[in-house]
Backbone as CSV, one residue per row, in Angstrom:
resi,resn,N_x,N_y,N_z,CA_x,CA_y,CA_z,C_x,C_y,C_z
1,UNK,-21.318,-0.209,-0.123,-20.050,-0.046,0.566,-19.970,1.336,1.204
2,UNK,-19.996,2.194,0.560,-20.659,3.522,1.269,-20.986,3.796,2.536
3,UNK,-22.344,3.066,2.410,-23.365,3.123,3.569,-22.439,2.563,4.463
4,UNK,-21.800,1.193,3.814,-20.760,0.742,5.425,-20.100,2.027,6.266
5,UNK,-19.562,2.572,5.002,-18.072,2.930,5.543,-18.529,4.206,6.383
6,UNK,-19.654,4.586,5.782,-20.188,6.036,6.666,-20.965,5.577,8.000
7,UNK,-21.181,4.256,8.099,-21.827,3.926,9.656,-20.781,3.585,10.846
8,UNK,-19.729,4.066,9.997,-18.071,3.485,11.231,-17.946,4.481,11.514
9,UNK,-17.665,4.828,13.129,-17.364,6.176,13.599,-16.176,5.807,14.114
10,UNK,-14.885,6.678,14.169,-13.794,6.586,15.117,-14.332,6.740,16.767
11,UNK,-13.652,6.005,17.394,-13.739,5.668,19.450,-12.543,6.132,19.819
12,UNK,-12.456,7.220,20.470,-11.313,7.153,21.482,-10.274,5.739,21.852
13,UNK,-9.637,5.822,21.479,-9.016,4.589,22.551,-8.976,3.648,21.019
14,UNK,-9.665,3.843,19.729,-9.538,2.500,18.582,-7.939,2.949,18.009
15,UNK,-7.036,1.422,17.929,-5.874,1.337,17.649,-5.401,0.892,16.212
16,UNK,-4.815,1.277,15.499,-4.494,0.536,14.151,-2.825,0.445,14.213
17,UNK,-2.690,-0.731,13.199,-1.219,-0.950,13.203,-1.100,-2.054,12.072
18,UNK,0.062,-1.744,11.232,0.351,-2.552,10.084,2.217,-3.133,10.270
19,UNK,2.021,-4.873,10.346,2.726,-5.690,10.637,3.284,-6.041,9.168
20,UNK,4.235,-6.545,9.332,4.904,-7.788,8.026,5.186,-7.412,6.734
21,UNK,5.592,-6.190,6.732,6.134,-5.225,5.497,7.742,-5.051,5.649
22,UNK,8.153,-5.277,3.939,9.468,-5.568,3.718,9.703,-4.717,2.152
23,UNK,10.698,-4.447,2.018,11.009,-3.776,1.357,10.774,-4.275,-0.351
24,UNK,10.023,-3.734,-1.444,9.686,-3.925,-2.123,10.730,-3.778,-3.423
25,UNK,11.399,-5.489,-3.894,12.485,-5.037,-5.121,12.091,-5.798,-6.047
26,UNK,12.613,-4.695,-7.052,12.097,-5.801,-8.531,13.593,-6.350,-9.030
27,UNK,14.490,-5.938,-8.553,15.975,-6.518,-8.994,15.493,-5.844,-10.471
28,UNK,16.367,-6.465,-11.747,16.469,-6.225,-12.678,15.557,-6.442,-13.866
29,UNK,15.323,-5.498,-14.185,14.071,-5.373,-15.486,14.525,-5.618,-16.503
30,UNK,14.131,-6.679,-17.621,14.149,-6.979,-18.646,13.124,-6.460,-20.075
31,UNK,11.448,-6.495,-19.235,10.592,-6.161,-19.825,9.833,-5.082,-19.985
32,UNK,10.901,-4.318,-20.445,9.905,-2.664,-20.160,9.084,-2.035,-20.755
33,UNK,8.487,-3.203,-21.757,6.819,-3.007,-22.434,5.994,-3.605,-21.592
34,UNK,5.692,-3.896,-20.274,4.854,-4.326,-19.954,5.180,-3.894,-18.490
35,UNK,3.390,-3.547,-17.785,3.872,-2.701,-16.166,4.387,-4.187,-15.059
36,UNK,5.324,-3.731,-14.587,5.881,-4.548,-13.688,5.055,-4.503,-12.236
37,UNK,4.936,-5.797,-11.409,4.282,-5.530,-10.768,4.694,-6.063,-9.142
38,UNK,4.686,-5.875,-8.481,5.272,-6.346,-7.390,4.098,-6.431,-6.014
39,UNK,3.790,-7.625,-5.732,2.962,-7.742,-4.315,3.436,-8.552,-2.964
40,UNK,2.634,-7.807,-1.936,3.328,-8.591,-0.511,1.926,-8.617,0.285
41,UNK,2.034,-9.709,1.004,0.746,-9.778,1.825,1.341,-9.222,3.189
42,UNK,0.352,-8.843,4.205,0.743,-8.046,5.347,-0.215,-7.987,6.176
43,UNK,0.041,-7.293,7.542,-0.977,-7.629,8.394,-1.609,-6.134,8.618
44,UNK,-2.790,-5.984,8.324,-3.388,-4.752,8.441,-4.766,-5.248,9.779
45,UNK,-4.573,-4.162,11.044,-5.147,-4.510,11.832,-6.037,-2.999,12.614
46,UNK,-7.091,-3.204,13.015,-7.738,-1.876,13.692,-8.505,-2.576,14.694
47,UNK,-8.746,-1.902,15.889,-9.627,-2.417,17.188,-10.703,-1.932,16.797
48,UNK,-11.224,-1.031,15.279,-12.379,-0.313,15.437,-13.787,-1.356,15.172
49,UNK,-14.818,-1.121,15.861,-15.691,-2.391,15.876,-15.854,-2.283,13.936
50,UNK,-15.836,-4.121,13.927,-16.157,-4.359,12.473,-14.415,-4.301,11.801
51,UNK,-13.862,-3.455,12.275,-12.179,-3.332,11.635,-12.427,-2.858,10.731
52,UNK,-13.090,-1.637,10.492,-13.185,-0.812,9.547,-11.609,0.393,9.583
53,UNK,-10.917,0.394,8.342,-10.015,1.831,8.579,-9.291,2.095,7.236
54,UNK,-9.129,3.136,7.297,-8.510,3.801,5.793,-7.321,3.636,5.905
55,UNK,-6.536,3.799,4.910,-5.125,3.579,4.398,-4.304,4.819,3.457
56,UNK,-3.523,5.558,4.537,-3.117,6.136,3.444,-1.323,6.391,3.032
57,UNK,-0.966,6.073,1.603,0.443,6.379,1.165,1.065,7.669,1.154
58,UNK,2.067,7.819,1.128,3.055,8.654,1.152,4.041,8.557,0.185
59,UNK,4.606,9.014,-0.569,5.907,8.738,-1.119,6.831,9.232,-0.511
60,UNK,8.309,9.665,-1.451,9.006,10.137,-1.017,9.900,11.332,-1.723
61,UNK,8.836,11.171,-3.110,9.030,12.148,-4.025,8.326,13.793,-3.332
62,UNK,8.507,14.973,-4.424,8.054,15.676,-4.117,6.920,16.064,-3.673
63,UNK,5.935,16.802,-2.601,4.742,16.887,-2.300,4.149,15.375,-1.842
64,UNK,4.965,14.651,-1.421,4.824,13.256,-1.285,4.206,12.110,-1.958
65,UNK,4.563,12.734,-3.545,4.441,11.967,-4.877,5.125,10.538,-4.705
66,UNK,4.570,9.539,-5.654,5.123,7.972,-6.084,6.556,8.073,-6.360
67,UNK,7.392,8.963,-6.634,8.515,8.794,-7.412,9.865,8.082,-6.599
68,UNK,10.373,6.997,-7.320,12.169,6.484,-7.122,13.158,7.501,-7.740
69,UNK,13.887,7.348,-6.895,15.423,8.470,-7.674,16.746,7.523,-7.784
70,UNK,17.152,8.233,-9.129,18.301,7.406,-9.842,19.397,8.205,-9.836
71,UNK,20.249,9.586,-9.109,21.128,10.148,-9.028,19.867,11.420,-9.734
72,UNK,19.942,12.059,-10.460,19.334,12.997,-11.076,17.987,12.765,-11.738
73,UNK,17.502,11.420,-12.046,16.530,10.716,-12.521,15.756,10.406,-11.327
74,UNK,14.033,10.439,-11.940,13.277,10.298,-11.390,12.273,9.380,-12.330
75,UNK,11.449,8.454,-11.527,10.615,7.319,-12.024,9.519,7.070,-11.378
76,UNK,8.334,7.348,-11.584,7.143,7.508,-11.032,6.715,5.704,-10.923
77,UNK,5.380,5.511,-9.854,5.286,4.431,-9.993,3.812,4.434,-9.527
78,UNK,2.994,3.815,-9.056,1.878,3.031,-8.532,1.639,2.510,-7.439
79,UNK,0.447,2.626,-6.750,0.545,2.431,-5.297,-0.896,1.666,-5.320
80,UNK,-0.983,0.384,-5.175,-2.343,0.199,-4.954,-2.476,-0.997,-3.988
81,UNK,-3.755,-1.052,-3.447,-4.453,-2.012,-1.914,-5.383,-2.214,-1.857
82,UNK,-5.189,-3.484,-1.586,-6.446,-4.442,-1.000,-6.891,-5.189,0.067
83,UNK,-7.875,-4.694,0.657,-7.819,-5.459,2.201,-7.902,-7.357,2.061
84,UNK,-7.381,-7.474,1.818,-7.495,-9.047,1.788,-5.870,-9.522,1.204
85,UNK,-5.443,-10.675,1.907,-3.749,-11.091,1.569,-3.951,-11.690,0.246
86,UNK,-2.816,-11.797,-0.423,-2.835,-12.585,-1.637,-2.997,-12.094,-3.029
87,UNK,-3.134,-10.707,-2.790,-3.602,-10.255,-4.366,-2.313,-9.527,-4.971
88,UNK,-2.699,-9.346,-6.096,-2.193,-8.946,-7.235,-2.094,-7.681,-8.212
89,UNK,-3.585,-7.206,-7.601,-4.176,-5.942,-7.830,-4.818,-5.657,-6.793
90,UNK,-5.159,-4.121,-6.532,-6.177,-3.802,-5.681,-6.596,-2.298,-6.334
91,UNK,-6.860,-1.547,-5.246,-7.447,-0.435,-5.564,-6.547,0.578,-5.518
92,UNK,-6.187,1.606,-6.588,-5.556,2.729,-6.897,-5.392,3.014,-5.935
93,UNK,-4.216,4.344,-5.292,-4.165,5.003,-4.070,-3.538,6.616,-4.547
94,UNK,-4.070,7.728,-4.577,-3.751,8.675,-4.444,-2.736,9.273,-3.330
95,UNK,-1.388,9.551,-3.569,-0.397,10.124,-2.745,-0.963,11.045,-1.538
96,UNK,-1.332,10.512,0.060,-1.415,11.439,0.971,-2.874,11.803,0.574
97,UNK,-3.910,10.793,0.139,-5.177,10.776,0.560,-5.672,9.260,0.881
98,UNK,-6.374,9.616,1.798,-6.580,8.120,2.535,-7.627,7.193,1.703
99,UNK,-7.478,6.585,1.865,-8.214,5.314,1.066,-9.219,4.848,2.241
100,UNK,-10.431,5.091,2.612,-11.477,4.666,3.245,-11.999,3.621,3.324
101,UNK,-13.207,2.593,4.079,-13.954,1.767,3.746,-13.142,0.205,3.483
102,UNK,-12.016,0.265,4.040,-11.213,-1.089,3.973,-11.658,-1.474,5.409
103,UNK,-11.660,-3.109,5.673,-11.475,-3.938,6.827,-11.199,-4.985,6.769
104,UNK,-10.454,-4.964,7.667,-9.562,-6.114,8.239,-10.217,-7.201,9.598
105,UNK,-9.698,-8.192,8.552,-9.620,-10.232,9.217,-9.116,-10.306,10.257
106,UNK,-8.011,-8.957,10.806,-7.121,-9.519,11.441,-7.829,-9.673,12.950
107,UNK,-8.014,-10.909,14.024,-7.971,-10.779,15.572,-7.554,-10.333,16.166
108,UNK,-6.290,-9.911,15.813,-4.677,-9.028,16.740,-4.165,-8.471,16.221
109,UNK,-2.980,-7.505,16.491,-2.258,-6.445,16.521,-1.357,-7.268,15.571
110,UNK,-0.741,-8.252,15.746,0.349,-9.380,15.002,-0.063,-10.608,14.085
111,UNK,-1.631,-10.464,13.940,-1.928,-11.467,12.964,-1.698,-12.999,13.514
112,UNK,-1.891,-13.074,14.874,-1.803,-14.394,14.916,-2.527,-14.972,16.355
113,UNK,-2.919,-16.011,16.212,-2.566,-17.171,14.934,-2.742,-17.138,13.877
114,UNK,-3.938,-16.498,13.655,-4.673,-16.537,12.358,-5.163,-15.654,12.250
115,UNK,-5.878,-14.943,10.896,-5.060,-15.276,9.522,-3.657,-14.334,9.561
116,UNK,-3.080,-15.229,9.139,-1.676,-14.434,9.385,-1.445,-12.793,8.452
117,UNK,-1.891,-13.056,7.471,-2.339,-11.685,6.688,-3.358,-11.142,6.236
118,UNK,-3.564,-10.112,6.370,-5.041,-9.119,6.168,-5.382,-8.714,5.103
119,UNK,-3.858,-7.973,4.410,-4.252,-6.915,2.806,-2.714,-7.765,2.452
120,UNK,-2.999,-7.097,1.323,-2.205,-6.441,0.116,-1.626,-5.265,-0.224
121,UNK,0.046,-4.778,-0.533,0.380,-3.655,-0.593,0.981,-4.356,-2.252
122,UNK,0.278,-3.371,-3.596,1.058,-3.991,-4.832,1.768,-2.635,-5.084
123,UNK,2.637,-2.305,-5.519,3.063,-1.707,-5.843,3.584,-1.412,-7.680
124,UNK,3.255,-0.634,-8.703,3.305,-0.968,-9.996,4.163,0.150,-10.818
125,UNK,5.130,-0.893,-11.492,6.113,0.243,-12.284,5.470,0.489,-13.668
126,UNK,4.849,1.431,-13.849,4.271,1.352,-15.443,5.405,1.534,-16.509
127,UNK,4.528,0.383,-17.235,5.103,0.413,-18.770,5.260,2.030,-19.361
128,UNK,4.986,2.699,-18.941,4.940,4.235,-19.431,6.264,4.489,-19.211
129,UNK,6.271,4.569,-17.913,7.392,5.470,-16.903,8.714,4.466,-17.667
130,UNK,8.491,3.248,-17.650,9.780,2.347,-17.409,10.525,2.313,-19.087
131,UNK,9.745,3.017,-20.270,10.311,2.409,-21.574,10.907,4.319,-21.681
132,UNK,11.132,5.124,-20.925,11.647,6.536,-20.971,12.649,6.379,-19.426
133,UNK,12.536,5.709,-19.215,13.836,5.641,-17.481,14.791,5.317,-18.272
134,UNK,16.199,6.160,-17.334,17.964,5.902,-18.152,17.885,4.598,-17.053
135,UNK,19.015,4.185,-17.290,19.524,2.629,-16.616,19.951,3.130,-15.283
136,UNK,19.689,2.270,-14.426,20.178,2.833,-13.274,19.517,2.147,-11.739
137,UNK,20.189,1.790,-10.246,19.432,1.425,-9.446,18.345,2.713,-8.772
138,UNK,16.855,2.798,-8.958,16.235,3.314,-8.579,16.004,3.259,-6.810
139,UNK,15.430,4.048,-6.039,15.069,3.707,-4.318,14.594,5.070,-4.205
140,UNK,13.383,4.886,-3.557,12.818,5.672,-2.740,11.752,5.091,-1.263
141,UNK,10.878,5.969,-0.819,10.179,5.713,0.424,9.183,5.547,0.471
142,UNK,8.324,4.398,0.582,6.621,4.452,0.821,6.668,4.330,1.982
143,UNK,5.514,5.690,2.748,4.772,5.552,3.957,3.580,4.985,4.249
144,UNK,3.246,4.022,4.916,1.718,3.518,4.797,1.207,4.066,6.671
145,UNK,-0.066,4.736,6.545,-0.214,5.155,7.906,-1.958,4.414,7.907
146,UNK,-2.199,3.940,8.807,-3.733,3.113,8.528,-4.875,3.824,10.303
147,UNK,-5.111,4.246,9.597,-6.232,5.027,10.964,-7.752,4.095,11.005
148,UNK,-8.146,3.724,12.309,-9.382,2.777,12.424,-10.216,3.869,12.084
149,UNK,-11.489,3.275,11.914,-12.612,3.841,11.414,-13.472,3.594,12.125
């Protein structure tokens, strides 16, 4: 995978763009021994030959950390992706470092006709964070910025 990802050079003129993202809620938690997990399929797209391109998050916490805010409370969370729709898990994501060596199914800018989705954005509340959180509606900001490769 490596070797792939280091034979993709950026082109002048290669475009990326991520379609079909909606706001990620868990409504109300019951089970806060166990990490909660939340996934959405989406359209992750690059003109770069092969559709090679990295992915990278943002929060909206400090230094552009994972964290939701609850009035004075703060709740860290999990950011992980997979180039392919449908999953459940993917690969860890470090806050504001890009995630390399992903590519995308997609034909178009909009995923269509087909396949209508590319990746996976899961997002994960750990059992850690969630059995020490006071009660409360949490919200914060994920940035996803996807550069071709």
């Amino acid at each position: 995978v490596a070797a792939s990802a280091a034979a993709w050079a950026p082109r002048p003129g290669d475009k990326g763009r991520i379609t079909g993202l909606s706001d990620v809620a868990f409504g109300a938690l019951t089970n806060l021994s166990v990490d909660q997990r939340a996934s959405q399929s989406l359209c992750a797209y690059s003109s770069s030959a092969g559709g090679g391109y990295s992915i990278t998050a943002t929060g909206s916490g400090t230094a552009g950390a994972f964290t939701l805010s609850s009035g004075g409370s703060q709740l860290a969370y999990e950011v992980e992706w997979a180039d392919r729709p449908n999953r459940t898990s993917g690969t860890g994501m470090t806050a504001g470092t890009p995630l390399a060596g992903q590519v995308s199914t997609a034909n178009n800018q909009n995923c269509n006709p087909s396949p209508n989705t590319s990746a996976s954005l899961i997002v994960v509340l750990p059992a850690t964070e969630l059995g020490s959180a006071t009660t409360g509606a949490y919200s914060g900001t994920l940035t996803l910025v996807l550069a071709p490769l």
